[in-house]
C-alpha positions in Angstrom: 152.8 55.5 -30.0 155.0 58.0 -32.2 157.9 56.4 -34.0 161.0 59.1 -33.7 164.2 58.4 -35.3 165.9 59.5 -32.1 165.3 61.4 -28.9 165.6 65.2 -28.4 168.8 64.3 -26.0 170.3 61.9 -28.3 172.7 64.5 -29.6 170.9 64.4 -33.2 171.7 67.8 -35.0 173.7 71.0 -34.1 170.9 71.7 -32.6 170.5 69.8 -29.8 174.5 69.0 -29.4 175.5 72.7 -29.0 172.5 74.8 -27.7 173.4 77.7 -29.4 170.1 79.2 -29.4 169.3 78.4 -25.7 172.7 80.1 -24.7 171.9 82.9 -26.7 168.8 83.2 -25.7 169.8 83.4 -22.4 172.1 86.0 -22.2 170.0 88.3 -24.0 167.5 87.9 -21.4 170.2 88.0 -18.6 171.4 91.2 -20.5 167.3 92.4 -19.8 167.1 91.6 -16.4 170.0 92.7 -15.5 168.8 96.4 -17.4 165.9 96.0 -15.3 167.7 95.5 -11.6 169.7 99.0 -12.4 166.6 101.6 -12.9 163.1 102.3 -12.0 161.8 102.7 -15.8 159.7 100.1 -15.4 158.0 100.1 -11.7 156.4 96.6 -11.8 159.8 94.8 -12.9 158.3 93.9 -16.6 159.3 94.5 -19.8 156.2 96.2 -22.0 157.5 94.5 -25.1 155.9 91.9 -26.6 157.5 88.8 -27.9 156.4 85.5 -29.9 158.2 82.6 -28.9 158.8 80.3 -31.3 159.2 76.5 -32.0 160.9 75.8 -35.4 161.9 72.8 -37.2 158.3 71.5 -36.5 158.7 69.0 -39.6 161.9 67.7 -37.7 161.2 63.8 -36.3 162.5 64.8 -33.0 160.2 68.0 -32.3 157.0 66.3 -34.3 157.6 63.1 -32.1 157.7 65.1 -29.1 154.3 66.7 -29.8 152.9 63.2 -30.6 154.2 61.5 -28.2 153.6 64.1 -25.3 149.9 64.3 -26.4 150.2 68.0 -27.4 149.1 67.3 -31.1 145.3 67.3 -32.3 143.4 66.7 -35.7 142.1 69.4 -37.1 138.8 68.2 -38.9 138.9 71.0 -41.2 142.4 69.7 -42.2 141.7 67.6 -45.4 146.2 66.9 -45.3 145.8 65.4 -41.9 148.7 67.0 -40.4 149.0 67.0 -36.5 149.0 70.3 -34.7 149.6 71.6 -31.5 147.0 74.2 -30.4 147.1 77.7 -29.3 146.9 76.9 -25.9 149.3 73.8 -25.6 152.1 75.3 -27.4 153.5 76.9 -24.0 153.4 73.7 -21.9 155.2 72.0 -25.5 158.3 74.3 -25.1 158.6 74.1 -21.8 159.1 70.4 -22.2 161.2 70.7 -24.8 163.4 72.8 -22.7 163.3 70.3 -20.1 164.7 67.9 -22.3 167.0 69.9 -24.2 170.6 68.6 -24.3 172.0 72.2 -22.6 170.4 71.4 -18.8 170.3 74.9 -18.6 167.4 75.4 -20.8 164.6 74.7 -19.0 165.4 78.2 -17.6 164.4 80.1 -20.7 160.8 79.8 -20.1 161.0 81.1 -16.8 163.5 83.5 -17.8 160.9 84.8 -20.6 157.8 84.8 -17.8 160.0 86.6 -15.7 160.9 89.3 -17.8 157.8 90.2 -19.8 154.2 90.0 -19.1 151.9 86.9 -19.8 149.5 88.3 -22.3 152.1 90.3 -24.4 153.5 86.6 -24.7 152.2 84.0 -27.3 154.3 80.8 -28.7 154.1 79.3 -32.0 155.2 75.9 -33.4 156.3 76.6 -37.1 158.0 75.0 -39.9 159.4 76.9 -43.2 159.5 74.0 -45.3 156.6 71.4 -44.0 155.7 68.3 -44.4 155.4 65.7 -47.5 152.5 64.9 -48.2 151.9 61.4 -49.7 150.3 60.6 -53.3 146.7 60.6 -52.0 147.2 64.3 -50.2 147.2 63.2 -46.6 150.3 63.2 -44.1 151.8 60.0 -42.9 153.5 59.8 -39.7 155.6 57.3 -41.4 157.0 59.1 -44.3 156.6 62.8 -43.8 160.1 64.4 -44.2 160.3 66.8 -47.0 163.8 67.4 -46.9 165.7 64.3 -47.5 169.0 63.4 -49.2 169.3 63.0 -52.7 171.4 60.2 -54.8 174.2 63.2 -55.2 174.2 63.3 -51.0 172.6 67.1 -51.0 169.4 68.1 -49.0 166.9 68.6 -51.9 162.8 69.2 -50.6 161.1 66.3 -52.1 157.3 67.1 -52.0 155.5 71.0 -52.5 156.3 73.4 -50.0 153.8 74.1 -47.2 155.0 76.8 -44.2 153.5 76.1 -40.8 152.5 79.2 -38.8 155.8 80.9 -40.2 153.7 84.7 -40.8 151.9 84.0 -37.8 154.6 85.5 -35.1 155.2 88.5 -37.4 151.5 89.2 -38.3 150.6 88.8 -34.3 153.3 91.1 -33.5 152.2 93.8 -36.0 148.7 93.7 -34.7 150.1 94.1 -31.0 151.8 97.6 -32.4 149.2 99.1 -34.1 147.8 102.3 -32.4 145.4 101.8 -29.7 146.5 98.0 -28.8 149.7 98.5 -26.7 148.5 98.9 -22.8 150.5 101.6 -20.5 152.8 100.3 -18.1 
């Protein structure tokens, strides 16, 4: 089993005490659906723009433990680092538990608020991380020391090992292929 610092409802990080982003998140999409209710632009009740959801702070012991520990991680062979990832098609069902235990209760409606509001293939879901993992002295991950942004002696947040983004271009590159001529469906 996964060892996790703490648990996503332990109140660990601004995060997960305030649920900004979830309450954000939600009225924007409130704002949507309520745009929708008030005209006919858009017959079938869907909006035709396409959106990447995205999971952050993958390098984070809570989010990382959740994939691990929810089963929703793999090993790439092809991955000489070793790093666990959550593929394509699991990432959906890995936010929507991590909604469900998000410390705002009211998060678990995002995802349906999202599936509501948009249609299912012009929606794709990402786990990412900007900064990455550490990766030990003999270049493989370990699930025991992977944090790459850690405290220094002064008390600062310095990033202790080389930089490696996870899936951060992806969202953006996916988004420009969706808008390039001849890929955006009518209606």
């Amino acid at each position: 089993m996964w060892r996790s610092t703490s648990n996503v409802r332990s109140g660990q990080g601004e995060e997960s005490r305030v649920g900004g982003a979830f309450r954000h998140l939600d009225a924007a999409l409130q704002e949507i659906a309520g745009q929708l209710l008030t005209g006919d632009e858009y017959p079938d009740g869907k909006l035709p723009h396409y959106i990447a959801v995205c999971i952050t702070k993958y390098d984070d012991p809570n989010v990382l433990g959740r994939a691990v520990n929810g089963g929703f991680t793999e090993r790439d062979p092809g991955d000489a680092l070793r790093i666990p990832h959550v593929p394509e098609e699991r990432v959906r069902d890995f936010f929507r538990l991590l909604c469900r235990e998000a410390w705002d209760y009211n998060a678990e409606m995002i995802l349906d608020l999202i599936e509501a509001n948009f249609h299912a293939d012009r929606i794709r879901y990402f786990v990412t991380s900007a900064v990455g993992m550490y990766i030990d002295e003999r270049g493989r991950f370990d699930p025991d020391d992977f944090l790459n942004v850690i405290h220094n002696p002064n008390g600062k947040l310095t990033i202790r090992g080389d930089i490696r983004p996870i899936n951060v271009m992806e969202p953006v590159l996916w988004l420009g292929r969706m808008l390039r001529p001849g890929t955006m469906r009518s209606g």
